[in-house]
VMD Tcl script that builds the backbone (N, CA, C; Angstrom):
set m [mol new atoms 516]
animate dup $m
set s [atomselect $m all]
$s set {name element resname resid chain x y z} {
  {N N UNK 1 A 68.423 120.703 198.451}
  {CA C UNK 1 A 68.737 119.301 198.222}
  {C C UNK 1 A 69.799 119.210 197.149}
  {N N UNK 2 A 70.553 118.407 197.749}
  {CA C UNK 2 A 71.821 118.095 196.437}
  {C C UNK 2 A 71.843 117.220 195.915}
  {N N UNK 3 A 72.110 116.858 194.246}
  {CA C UNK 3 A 72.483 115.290 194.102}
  {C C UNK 3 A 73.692 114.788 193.481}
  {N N UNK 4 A 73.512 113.587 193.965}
  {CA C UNK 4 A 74.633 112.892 194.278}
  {C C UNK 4 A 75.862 112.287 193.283}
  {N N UNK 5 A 76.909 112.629 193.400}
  {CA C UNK 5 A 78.059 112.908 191.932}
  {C C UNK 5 A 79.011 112.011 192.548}
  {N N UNK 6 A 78.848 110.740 191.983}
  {CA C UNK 6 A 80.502 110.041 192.004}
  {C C UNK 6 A 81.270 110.073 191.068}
  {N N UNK 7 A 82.732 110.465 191.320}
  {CA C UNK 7 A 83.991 110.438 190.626}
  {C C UNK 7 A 84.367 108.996 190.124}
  {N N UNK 8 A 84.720 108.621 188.357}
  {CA C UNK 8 A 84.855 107.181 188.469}
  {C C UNK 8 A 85.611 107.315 187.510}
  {N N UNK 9 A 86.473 106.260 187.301}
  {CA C UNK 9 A 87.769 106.016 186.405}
  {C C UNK 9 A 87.114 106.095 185.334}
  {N N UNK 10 A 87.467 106.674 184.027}
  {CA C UNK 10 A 87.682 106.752 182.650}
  {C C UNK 10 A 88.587 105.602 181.987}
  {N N UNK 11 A 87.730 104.922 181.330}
  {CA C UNK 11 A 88.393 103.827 180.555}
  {C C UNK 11 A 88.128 104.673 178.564}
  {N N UNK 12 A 89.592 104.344 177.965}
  {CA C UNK 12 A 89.750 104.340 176.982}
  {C C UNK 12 A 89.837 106.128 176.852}
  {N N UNK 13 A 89.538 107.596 175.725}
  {CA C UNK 13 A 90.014 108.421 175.303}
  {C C UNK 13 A 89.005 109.527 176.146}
  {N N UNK 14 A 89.040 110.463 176.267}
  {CA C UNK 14 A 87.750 111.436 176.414}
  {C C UNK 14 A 87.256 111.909 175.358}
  {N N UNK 15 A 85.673 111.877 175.266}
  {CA C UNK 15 A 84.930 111.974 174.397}
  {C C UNK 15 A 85.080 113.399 173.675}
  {N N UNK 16 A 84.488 113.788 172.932}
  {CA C UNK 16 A 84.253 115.290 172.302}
  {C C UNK 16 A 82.924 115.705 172.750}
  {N N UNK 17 A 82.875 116.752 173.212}
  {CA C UNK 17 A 81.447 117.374 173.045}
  {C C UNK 17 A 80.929 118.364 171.880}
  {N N UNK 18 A 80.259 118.828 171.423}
  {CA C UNK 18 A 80.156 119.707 170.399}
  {C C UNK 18 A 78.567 120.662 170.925}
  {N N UNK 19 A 79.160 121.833 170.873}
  {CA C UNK 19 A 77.984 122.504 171.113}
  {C C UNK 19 A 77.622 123.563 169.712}
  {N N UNK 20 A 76.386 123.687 170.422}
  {CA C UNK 20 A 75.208 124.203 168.813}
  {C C UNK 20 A 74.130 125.795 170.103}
  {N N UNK 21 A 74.318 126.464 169.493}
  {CA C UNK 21 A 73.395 127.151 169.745}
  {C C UNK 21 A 72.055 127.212 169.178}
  {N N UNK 22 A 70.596 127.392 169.431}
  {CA C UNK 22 A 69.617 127.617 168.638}
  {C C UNK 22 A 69.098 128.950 168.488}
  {N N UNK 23 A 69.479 129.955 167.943}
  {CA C UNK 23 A 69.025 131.300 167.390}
  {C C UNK 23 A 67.919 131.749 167.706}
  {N N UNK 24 A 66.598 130.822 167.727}
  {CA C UNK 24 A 65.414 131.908 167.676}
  {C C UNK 24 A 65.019 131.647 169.678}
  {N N UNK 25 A 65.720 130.489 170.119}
  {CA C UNK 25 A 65.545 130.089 171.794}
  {C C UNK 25 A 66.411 130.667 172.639}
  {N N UNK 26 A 67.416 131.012 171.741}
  {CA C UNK 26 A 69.063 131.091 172.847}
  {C C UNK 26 A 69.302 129.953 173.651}
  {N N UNK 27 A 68.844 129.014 173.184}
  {CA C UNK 27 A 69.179 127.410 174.415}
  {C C UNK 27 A 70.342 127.229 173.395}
  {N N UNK 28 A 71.353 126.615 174.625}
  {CA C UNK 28 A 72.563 126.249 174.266}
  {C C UNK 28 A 72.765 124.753 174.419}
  {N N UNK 29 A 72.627 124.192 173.494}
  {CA C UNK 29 A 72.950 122.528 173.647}
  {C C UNK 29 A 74.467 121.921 173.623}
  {N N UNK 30 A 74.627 121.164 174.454}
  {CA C UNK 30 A 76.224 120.527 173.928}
  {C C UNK 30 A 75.682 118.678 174.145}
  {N N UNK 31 A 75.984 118.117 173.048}
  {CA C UNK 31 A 76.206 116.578 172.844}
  {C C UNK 31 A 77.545 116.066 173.231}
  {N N UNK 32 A 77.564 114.786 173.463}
  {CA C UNK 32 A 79.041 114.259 173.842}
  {C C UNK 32 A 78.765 113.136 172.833}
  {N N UNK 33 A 79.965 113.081 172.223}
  {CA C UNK 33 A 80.149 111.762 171.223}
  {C C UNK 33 A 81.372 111.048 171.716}
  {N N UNK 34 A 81.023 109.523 171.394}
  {CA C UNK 34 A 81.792 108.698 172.229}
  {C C UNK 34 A 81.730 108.418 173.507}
  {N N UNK 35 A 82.659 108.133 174.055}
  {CA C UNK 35 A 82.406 107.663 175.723}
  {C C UNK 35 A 81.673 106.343 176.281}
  {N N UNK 36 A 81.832 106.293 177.300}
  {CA C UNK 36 A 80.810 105.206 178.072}
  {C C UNK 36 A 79.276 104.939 177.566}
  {N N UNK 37 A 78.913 104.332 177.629}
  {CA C UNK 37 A 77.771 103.278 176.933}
  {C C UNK 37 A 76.900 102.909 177.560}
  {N N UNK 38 A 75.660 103.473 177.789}
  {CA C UNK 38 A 74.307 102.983 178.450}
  {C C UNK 38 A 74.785 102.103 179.530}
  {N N UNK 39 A 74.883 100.802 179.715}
  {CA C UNK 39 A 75.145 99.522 179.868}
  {C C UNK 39 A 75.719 99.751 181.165}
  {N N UNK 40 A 77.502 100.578 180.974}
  {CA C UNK 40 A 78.102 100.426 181.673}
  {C C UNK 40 A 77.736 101.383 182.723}
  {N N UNK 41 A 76.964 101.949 183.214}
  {CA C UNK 41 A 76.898 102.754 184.426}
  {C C UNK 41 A 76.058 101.787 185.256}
  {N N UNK 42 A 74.496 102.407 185.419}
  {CA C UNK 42 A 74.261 101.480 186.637}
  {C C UNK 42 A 72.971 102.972 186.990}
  {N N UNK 43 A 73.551 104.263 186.949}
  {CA C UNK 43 A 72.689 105.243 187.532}
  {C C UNK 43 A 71.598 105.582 186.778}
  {N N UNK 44 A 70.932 106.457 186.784}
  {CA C UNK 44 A 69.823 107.128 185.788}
  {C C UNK 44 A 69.622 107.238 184.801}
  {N N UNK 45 A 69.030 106.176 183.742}
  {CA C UNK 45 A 69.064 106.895 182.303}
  {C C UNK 45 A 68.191 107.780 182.067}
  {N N UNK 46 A 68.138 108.837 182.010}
  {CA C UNK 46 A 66.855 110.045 181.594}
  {C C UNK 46 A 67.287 111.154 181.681}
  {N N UNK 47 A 66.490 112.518 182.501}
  {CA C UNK 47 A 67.154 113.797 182.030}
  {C C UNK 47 A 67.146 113.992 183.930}
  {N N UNK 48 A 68.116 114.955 183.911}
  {CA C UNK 48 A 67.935 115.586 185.541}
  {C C UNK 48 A 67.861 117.557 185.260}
  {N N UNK 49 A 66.814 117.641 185.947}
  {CA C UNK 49 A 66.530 119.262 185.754}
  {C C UNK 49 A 66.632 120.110 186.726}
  {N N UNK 50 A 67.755 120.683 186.844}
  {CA C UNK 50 A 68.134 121.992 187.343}
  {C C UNK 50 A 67.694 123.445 187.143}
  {N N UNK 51 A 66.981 123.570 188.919}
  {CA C UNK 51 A 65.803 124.661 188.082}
  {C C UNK 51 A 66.291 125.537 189.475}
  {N N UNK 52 A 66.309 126.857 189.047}
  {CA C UNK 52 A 66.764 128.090 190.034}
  {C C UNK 52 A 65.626 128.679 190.083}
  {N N UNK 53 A 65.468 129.328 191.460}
  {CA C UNK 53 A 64.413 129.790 191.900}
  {C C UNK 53 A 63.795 131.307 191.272}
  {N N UNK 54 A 65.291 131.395 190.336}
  {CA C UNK 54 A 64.750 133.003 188.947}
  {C C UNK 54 A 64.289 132.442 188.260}
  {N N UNK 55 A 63.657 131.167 188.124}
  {CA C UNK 55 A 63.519 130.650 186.897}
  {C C UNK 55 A 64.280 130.093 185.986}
  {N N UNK 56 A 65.688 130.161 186.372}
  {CA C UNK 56 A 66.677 129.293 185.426}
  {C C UNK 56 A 66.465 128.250 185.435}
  {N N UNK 57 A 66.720 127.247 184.185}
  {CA C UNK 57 A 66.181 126.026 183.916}
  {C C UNK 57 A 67.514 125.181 183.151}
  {N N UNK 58 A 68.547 124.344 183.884}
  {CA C UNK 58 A 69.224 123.648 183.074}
  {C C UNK 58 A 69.197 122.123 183.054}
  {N N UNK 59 A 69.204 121.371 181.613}
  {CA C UNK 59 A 68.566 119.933 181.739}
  {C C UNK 59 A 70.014 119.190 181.204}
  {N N UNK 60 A 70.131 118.511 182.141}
  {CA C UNK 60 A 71.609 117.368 181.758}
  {C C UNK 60 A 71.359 116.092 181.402}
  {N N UNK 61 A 71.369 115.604 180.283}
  {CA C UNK 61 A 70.750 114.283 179.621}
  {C C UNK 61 A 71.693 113.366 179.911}
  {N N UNK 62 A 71.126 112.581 180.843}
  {CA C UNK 62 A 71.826 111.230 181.497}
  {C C UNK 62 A 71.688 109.920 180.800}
  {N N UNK 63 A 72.775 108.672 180.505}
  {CA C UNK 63 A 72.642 107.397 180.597}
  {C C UNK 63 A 73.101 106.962 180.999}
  {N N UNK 64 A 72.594 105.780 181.698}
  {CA C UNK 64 A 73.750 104.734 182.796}
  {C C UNK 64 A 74.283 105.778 183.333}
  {N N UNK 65 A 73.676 106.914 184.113}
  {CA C UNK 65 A 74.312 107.842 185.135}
  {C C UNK 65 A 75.185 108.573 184.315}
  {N N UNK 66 A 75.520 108.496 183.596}
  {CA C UNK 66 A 76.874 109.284 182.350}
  {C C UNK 66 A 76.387 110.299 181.960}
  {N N UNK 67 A 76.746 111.567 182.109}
  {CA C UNK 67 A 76.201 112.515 181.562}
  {C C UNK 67 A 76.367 112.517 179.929}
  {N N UNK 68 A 75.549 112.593 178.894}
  {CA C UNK 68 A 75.557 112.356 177.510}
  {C C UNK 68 A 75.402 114.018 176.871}
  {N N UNK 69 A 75.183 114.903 177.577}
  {CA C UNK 69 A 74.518 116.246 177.221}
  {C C UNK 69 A 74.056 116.992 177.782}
  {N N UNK 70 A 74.244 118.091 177.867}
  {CA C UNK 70 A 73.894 119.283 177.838}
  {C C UNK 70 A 72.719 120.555 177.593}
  {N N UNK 71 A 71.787 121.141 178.479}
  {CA C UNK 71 A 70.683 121.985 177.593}
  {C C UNK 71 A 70.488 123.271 178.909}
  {N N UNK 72 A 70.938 124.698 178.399}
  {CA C UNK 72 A 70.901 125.498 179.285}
  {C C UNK 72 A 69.569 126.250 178.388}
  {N N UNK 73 A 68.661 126.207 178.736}
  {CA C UNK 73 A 67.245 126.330 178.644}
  {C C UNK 73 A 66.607 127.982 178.644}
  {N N UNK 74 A 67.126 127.736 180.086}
  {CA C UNK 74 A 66.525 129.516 180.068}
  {C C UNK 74 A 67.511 130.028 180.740}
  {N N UNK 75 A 67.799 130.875 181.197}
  {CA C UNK 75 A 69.471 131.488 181.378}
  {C C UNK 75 A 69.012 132.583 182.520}
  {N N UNK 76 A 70.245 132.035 183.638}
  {CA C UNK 76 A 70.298 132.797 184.930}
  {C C UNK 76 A 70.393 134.542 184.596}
  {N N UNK 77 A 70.849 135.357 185.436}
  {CA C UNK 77 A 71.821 136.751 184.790}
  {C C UNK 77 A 72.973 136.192 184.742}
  {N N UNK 78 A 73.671 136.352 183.813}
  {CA C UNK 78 A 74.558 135.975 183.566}
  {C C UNK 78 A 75.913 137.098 183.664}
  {N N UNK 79 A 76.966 137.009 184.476}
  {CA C UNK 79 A 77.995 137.957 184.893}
  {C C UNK 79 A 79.020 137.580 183.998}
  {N N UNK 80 A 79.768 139.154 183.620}
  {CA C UNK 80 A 80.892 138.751 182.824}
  {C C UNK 80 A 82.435 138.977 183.828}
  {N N UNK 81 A 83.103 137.692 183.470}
  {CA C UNK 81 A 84.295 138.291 184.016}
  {C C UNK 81 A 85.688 138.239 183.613}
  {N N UNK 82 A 85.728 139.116 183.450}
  {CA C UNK 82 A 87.024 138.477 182.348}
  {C C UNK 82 A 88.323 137.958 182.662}
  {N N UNK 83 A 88.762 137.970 184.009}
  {CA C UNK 83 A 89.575 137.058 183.978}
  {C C UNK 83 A 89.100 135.461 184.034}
  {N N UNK 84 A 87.505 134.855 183.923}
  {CA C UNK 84 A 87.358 133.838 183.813}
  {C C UNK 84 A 88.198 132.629 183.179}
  {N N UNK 85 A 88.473 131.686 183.779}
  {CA C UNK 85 A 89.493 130.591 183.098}
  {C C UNK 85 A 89.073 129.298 183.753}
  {N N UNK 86 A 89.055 128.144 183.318}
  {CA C UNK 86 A 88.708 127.029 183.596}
  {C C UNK 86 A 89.722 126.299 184.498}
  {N N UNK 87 A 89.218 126.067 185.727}
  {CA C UNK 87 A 89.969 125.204 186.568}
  {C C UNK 87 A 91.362 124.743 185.929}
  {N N UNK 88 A 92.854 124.491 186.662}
  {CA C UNK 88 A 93.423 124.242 185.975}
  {C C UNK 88 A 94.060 123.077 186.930}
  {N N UNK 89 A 94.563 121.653 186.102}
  {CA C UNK 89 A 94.589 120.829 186.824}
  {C C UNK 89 A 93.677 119.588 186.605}
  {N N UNK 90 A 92.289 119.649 186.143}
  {CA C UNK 90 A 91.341 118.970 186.104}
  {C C UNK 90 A 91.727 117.737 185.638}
  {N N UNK 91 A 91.104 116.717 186.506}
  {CA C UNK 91 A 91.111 115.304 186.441}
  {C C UNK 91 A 90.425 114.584 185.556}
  {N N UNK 92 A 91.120 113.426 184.495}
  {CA C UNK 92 A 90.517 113.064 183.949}
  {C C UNK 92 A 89.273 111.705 184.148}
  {N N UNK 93 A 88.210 112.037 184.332}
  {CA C UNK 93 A 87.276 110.846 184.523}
  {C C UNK 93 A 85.888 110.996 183.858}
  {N N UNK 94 A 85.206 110.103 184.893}
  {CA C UNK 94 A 83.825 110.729 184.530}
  {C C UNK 94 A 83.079 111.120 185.420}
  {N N UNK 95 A 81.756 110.937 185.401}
  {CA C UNK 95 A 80.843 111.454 186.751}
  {C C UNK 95 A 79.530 110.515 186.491}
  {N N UNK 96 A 78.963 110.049 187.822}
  {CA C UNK 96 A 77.895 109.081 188.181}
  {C C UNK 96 A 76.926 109.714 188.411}
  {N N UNK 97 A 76.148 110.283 187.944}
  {CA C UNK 97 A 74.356 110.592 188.608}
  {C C UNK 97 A 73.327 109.534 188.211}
  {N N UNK 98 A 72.749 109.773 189.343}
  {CA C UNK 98 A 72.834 109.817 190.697}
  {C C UNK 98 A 73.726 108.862 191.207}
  {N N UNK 99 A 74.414 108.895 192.456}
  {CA C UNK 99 A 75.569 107.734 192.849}
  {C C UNK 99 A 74.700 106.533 193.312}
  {N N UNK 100 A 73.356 106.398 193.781}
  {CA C UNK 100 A 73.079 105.326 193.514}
  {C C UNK 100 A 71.869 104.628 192.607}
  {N N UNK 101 A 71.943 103.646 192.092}
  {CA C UNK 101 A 71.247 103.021 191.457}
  {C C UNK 101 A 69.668 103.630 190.970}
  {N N UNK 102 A 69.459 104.174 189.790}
  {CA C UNK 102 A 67.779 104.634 189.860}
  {C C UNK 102 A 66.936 103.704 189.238}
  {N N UNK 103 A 65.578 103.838 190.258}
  {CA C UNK 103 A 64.724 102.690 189.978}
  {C C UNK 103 A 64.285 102.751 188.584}
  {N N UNK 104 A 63.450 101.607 187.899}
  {CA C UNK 104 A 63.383 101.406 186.645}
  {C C UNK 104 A 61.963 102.929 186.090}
  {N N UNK 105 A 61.463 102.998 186.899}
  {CA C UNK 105 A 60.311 103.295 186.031}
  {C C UNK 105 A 60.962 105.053 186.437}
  {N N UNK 106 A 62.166 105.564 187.098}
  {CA C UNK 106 A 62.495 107.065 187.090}
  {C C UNK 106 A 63.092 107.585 185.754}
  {N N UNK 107 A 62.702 108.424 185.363}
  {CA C UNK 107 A 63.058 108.718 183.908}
  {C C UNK 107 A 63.880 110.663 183.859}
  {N N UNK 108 A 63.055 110.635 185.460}
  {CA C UNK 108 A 63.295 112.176 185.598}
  {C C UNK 108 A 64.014 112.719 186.820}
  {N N UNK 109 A 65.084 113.201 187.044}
  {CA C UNK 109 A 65.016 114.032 188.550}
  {C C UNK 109 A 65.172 115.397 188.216}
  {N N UNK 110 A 64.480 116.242 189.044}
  {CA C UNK 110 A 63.962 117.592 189.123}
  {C C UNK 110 A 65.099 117.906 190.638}
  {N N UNK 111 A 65.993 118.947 190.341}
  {CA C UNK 111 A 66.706 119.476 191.665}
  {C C UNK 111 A 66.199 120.674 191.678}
  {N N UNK 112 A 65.529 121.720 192.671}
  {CA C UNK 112 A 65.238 123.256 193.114}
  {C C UNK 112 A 66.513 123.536 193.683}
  {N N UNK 113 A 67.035 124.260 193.111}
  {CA C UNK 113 A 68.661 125.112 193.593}
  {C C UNK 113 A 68.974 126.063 192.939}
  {N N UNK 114 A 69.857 127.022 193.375}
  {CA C UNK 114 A 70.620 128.381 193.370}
  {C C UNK 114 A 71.394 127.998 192.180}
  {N N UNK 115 A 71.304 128.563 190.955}
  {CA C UNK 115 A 71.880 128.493 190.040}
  {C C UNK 115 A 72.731 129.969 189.588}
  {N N UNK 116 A 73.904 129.948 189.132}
  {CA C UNK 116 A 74.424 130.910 188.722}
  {C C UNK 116 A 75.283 131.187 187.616}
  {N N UNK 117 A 75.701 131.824 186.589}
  {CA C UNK 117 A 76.786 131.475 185.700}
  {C C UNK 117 A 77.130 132.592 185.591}
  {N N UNK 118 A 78.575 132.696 184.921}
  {CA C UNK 118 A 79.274 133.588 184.567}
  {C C UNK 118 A 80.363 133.163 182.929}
  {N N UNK 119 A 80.204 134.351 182.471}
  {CA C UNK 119 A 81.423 133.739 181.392}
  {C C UNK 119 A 82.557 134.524 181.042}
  {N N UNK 120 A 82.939 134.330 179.892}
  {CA C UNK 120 A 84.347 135.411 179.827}
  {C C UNK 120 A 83.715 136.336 179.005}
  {N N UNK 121 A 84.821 137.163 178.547}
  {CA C UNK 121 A 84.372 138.663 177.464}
  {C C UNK 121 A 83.814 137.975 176.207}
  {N N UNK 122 A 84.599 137.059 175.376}
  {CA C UNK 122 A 84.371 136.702 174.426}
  {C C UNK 122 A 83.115 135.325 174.325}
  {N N UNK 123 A 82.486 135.092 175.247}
  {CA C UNK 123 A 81.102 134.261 175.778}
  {C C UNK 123 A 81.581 132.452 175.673}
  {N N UNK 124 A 83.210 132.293 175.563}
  {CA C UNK 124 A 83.985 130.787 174.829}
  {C C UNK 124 A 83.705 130.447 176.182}
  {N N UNK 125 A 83.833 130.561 177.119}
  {CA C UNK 125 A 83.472 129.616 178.621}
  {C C UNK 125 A 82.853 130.052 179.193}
  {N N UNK 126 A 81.891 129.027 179.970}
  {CA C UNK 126 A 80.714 129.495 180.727}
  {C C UNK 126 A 80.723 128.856 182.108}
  {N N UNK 127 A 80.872 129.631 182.890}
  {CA C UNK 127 A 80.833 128.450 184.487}
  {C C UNK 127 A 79.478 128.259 185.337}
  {N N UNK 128 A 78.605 127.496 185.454}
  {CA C UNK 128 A 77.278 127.322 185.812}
  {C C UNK 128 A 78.007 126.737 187.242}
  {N N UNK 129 A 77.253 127.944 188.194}
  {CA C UNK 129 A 77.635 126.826 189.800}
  {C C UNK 129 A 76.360 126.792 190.274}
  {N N UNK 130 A 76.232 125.547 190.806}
  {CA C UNK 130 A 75.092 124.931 191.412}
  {C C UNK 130 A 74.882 124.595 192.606}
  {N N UNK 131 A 74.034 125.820 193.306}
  {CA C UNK 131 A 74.147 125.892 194.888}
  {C C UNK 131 A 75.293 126.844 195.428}
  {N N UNK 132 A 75.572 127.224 196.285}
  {CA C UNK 132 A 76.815 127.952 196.851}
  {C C UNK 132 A 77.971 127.904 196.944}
  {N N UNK 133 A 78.893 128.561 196.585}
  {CA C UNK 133 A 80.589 128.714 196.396}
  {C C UNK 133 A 81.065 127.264 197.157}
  {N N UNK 134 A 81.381 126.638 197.400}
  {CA C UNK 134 A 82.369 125.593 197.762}
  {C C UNK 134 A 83.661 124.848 197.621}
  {N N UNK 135 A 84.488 124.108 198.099}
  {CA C UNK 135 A 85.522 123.533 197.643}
  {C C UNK 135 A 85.039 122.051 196.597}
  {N N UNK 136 A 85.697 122.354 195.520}
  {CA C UNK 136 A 85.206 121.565 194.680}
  {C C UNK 136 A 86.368 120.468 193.905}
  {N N UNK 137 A 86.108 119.744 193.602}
  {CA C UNK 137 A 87.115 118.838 192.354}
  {C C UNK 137 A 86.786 118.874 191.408}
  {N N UNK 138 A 87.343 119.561 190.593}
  {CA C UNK 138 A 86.907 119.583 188.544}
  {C C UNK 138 A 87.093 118.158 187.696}
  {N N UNK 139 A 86.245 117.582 187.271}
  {CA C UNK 139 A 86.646 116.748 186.963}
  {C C UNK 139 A 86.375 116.750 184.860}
  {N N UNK 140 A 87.337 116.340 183.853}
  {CA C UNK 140 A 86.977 116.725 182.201}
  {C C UNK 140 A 86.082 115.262 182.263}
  {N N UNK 141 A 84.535 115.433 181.989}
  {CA C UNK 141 A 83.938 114.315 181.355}
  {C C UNK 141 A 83.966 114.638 179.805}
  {N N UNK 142 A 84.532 115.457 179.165}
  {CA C UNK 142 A 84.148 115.746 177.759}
  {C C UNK 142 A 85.568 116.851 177.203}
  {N N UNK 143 A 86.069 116.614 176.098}
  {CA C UNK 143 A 87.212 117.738 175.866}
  {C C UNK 143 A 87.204 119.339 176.055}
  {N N UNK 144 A 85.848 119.793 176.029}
  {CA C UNK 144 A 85.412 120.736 176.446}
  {C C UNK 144 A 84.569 120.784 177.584}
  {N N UNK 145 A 83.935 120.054 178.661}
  {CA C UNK 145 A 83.422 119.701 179.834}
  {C C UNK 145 A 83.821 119.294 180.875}
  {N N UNK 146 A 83.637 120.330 181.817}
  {CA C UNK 146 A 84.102 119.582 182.832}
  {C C UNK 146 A 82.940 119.789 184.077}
  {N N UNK 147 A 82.886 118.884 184.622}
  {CA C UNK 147 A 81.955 118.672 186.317}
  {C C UNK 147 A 82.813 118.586 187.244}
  {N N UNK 148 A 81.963 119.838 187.999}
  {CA C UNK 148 A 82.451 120.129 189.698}
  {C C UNK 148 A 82.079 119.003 190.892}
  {N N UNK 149 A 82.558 118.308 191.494}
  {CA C UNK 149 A 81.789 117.795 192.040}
  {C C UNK 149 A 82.272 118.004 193.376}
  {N N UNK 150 A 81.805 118.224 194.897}
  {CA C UNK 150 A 82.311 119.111 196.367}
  {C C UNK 150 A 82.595 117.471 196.643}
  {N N UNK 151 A 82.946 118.310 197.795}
  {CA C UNK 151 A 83.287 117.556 199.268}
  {C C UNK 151 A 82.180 116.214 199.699}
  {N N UNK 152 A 80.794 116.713 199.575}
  {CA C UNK 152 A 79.967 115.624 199.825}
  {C C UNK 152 A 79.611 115.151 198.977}
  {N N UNK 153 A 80.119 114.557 197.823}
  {CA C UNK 153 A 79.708 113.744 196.734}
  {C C UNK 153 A 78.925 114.324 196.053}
  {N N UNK 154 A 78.391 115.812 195.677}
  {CA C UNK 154 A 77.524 116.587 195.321}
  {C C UNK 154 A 77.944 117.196 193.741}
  {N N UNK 155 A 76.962 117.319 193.232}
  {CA C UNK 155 A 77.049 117.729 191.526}
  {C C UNK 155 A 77.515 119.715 192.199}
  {N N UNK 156 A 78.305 120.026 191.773}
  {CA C UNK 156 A 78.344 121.728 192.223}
  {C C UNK 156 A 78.620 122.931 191.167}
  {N N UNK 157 A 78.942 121.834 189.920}
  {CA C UNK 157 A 79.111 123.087 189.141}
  {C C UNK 157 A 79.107 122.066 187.507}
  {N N UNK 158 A 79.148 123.361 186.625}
  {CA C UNK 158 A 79.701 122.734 184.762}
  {C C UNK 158 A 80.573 123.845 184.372}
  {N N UNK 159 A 81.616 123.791 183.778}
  {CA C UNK 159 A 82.384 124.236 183.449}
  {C C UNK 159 A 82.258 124.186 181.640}
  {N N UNK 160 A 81.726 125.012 180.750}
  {CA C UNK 160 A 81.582 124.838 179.250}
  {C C UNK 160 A 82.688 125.434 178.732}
  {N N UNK 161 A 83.788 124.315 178.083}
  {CA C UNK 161 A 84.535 125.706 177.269}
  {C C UNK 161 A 84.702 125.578 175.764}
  {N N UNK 162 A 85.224 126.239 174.878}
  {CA C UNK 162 A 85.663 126.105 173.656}
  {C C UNK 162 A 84.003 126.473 172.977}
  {N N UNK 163 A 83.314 127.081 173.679}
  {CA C UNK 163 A 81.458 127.176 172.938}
  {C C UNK 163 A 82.232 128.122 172.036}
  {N N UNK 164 A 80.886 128.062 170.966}
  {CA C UNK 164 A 81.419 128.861 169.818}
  {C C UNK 164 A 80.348 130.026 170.018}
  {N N UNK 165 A 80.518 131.298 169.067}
  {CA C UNK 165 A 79.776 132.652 169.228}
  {C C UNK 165 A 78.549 131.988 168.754}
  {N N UNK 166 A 77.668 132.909 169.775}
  {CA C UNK 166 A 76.064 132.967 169.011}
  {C C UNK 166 A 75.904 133.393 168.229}
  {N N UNK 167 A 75.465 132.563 167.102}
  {CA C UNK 167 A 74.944 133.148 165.378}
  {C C UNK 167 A 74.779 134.802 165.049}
  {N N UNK 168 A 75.160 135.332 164.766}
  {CA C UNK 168 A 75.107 136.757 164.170}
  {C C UNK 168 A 73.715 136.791 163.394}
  {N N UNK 169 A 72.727 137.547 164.068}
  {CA C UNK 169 A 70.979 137.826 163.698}
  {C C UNK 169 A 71.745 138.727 161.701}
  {N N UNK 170 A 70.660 138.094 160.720}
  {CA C UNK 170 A 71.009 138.190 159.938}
  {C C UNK 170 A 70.324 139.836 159.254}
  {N N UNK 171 A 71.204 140.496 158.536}
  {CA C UNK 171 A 71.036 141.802 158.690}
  {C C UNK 171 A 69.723 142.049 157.424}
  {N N UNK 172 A 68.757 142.398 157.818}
  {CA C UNK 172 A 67.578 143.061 156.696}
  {C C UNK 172 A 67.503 144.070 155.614}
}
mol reanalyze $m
mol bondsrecalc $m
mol representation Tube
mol addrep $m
């Protein structure tokens, strides 16, 4: 099952995201500051959870359908590749989850799908694809973020870049 990603005009700057690692979890959080405003969407305010059948677990914190954040939870295998590089070209907008309207009392959507990521040598970009290789449109919701979204209106990928190194374990 896929869900559903509309492409929508960006009014005013693109936001910043800022990501934080947590040391003793390895969950990788990224926040978005600025941007679109509860109000103005219309889709899901709550979390949507992306869960792979290894057990990968990633949670995208939604308002008014706007993605607000970021939480890669428990972590696929993760492949290195080093010519990894972020789509180039990417459109500036935002992205709608779910594309239509969620009822009042949904707070949650749960997707079961094929999760995968890969990053570069130095761990600064991370590409999470969601579900199987496809033709996709990159779209920047965040200066460092960007969402894949396919052919059928479908969420298909996250693109993380500019993450900073995981904390250096402190020496005894």
């Amino acid at each position: 099952m896929g869900l559903g990603a509309r492409v929508v005009e960006r009014k005013g700057r693109v936001p910043r995201i800022s990501y934080r690692w947590d040391p003793e979890t390895d969950i990788l959080t990224g926040a978005i500051k600025g941007g679109a405003k509860e109000k103005e969407g219309g889709g899901l305010t709550g979390s949507v959870e992306l869960e792979g059948a290894d057990g990968s677990f990633i949670l995208l914190d939604v308002a008014g359908g706007a993605i607000r954040g970021v939480e890669i939870v428990v972590w696929p295998d993760v492949r290195t590749v080093a010519s990894l590089q972020q789509p180039a070209g990417a459109k500036e907008g935002g992205v709608q989850l779910p594309t239509r309207r969620s009822q009042p009392s949904v707070a949650a959507v749960e997707v079961d799908t094929a999760l995968t990521i890969e990053t570069n040598v130095t761990e600064s970009v991370f590409h999470v694809r969601v579900g199987p290789s496809r033709h996709i449109q990159a779209i920047r919701v965040a200066d460092s973020l960007l969402i894949e979204v396919d052919e059928k209106s479908e969420l298909a990928g996250l693109w993380l870049t500019d993450v900073p190194p995981f904390p250096a374990e402190p020496e005894s």
